[in-house]
N, C-alpha and C positions, 0 to 999 in steps of 0.2 A: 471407402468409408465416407471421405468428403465428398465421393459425389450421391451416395444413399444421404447425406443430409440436405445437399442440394435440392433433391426429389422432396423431400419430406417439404423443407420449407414451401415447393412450388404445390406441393398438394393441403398445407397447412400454412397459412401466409401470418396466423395468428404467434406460431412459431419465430419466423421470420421480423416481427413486431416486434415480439419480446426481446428476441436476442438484439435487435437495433436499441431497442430501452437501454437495455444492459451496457451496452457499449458506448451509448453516450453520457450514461450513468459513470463508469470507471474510467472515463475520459475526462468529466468534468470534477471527478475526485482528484484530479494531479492538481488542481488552486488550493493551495492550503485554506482561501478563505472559505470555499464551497464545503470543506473536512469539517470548517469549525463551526459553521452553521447546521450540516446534519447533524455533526455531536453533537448538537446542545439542544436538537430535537428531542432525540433520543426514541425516536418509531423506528420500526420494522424496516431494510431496505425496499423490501418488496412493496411496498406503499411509495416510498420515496422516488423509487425509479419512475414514475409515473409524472412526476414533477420537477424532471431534471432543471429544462427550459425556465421553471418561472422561480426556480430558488438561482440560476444563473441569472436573473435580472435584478434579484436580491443581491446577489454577489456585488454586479455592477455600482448599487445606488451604496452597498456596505464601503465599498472604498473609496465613494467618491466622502461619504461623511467622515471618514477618518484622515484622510490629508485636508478636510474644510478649517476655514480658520473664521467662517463666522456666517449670519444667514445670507448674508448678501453673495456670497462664494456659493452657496447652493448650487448644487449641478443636477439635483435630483429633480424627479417630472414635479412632485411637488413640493414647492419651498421648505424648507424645515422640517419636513418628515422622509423618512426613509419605510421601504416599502420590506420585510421584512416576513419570514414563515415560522410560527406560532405551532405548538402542540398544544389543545384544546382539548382538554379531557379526552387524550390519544386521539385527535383529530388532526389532522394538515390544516392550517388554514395560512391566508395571507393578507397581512392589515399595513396599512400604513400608520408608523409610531413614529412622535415627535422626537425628535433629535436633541441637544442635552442645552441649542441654543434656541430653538423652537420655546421648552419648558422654560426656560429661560425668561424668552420673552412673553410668554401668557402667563406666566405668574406675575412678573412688574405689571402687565397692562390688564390682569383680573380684574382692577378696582374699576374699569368702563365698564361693566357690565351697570354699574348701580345707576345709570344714565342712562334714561328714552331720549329718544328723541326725536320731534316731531315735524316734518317738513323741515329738520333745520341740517344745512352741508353737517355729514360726517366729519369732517374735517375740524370742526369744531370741538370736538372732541380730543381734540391734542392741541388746545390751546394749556396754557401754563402762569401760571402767577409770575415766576420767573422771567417770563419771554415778553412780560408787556411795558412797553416803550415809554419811557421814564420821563422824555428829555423835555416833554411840551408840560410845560408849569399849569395850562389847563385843564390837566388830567388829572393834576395833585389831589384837587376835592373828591373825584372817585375813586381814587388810589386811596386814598386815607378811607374813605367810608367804608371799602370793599377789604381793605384788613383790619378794620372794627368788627365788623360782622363776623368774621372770620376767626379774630380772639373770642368773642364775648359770646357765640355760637358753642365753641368745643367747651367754652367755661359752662355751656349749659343755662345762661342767662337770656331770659326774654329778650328778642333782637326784632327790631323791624326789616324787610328789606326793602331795597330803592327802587324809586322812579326813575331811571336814570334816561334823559331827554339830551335831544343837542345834534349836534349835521350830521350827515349822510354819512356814512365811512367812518365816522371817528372809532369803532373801536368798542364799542358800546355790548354788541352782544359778545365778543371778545370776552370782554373784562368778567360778566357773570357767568358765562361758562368757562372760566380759568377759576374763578373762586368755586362752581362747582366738580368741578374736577379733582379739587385740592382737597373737598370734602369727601369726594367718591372715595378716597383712599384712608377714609374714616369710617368705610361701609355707610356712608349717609346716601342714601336714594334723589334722585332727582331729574324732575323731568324738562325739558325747553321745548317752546312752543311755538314756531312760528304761527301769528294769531291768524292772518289772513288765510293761509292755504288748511289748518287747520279745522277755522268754522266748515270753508266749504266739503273737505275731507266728512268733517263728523255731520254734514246734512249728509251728504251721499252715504251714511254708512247706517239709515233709519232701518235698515231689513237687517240688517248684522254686523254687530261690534258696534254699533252705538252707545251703551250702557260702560262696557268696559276702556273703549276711550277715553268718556269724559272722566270716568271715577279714575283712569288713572293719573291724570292731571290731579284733579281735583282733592286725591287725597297723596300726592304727591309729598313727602317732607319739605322738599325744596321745589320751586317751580320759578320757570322765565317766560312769562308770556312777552315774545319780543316781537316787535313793529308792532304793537297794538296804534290804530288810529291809522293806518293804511290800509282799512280793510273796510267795505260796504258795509255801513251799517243798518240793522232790519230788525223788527223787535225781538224777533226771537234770540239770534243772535245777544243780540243787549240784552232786554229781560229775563230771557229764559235759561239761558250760558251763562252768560259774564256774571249776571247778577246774583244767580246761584252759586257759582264757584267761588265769588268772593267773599259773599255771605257767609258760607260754611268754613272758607280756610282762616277768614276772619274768626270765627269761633272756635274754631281747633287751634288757634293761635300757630300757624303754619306760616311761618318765613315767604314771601310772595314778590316776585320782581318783578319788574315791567323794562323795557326798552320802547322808544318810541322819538321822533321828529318833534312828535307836537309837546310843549307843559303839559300840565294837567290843567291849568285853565283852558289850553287851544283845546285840549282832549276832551273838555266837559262840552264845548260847543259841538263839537264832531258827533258826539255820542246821541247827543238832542235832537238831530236829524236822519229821518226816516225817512224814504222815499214820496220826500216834501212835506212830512208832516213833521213840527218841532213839538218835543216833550222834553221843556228843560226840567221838573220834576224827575222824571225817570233819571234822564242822563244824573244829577245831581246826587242821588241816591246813591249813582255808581261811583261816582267821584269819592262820596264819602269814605265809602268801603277803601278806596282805595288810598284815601289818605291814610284810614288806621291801620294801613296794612304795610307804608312804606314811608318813607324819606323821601322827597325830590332833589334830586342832581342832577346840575345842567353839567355837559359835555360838549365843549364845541372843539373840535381839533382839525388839525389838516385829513382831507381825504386818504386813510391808508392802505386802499382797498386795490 
């Protein structure tokens, strides 16, 4: 008799297939954990055998998330989620699902979503009200203005925001993307801009995504145009950008920041020169807008970069 099945399998190899399914199938039913995963299928065997190998790699990444003690311990291919097989309107399928410290962590860090950002380090994005450095008494007048704006903001009171000028390194973009962070988590939107790489970004973009660039700035709730005054200045630029965007958030009454080296007086000369031509009219125009748009605070602190 075993050797008539013998023959059958060498004449039917599909035979042979099957019974191999099978036997790796009730081979990998002796892990209780491979039991508890089929059970909670709940499909046909004869579907399942088909899939022994890739619910044993589930099995794998199942026990590495139950002895984890957090995402850093992750063992699985990718961090924080476990690779896992799904009944799908009686269908096999296999997804990778967030782990319970995974959901964890993108619920607390949901609120960055309400933040663009534009040419400017990611990393900036976990800057913190909390984390910024106390000890230099220079810093006091930004410190103080930056949680002014911050009470009198959620009180929903007309607020201006700052100029905030001063040396290299201090700290400066820092400081308004820590206060817009703090507001991310009030569902308040906001965008930062580094200005220089930004202009040349939105000229290269005249054939596509031009339009929705600038309006997203532009109608931004919160916005940081930072290192404005390091960046070539060309009418268009000036005129046709700055001068529109300010105009309008000036009239929407839209909270508007600047970071920057130069005052606003060094800032009003920078802007008046185009390549050799001076328009202190123009530049002045912009000054204005940008007086009624902000506060100026000087920042000068040690390099902390």
């Amino acid at each position: 008799m075993e050797e008539m099945k013998e023959v059958l399998k060498s004449i039917y190899p599909k035979e042979r297939i099957r019974e191999n399914l099978q036997n790796n199938y009730e081979q990998a039913k002796k892990d209780p954990v491979f039991r508890l995963l089929i059970d909670s299928l709940q499909l046909d065997e004869k579907k399942l055998i088909h899939y022994t190998s890739r619910i044993e790699d589930c099995v794998i990444e199942y026990k590495h998330c139950k002895d984890c003690k957090n995402l850093l311990c992750c063992k699985n291919k990718i961090t924080g989620y476990v690779y896992l097989p799904q009944n799908i309107e009686g269908n096999l399928e296999f997804n990778y699902v967030a782990c319970k410290y995974q959901k964890k962590f993108l619920k607390e860090h949901q609120y960055l979503n309400n933040i663009s950002l534009f040419a400017v380090p990611k990393e900036i994005k976990e800057a913190r009200l909390k984390q910024i450095y106390v000890d230099d008494k220079k810093r006091f007048a930004a410190i103080k203005k930056i949680n002014e704006f911050l009470s009198n903001y959620r009180k929903k009171q007309a607020v201006k925001g700052l100029y905030l000028y001063g040396s290299f390194g201090s700290g400066k973009t820092y400081f308004i993307a820590a206060l817009f962070n703090e507001l991310a988590k009030d569902n308040v939107k906001s965008a930062l801009v580094f200005w220089p790489e930004f202009l040349r970004e939105l000229k290269a973009s005249f054939q596509f995504g031009y339009q929705e660039k600038f309006d997203t700035i532009k109608k931004a709730p919160l916005l940081l145009i930072d290192d404005i005054g390091a960046e070539v200045v060309t009418e268009w630029s000036r005129d046709e950008i700055l001068g529109p965007l300010l105009q309008y958030r000036m009239q929407q009454k839209l909270p508007t920041f600047f970071t920057s080296n130069l005052s606003i007086k060094e800032l009003e000369e920078h802007l008046s020169i185009t390549k050799g031509n001076v328009d202190q009219v123009k530049a002045r125009r912009i000054i204005e807008r940008v007086k009624q748009l902000t506060e100026e605070v000087e920042m000068i602190s040690k390099n902390l970069r």
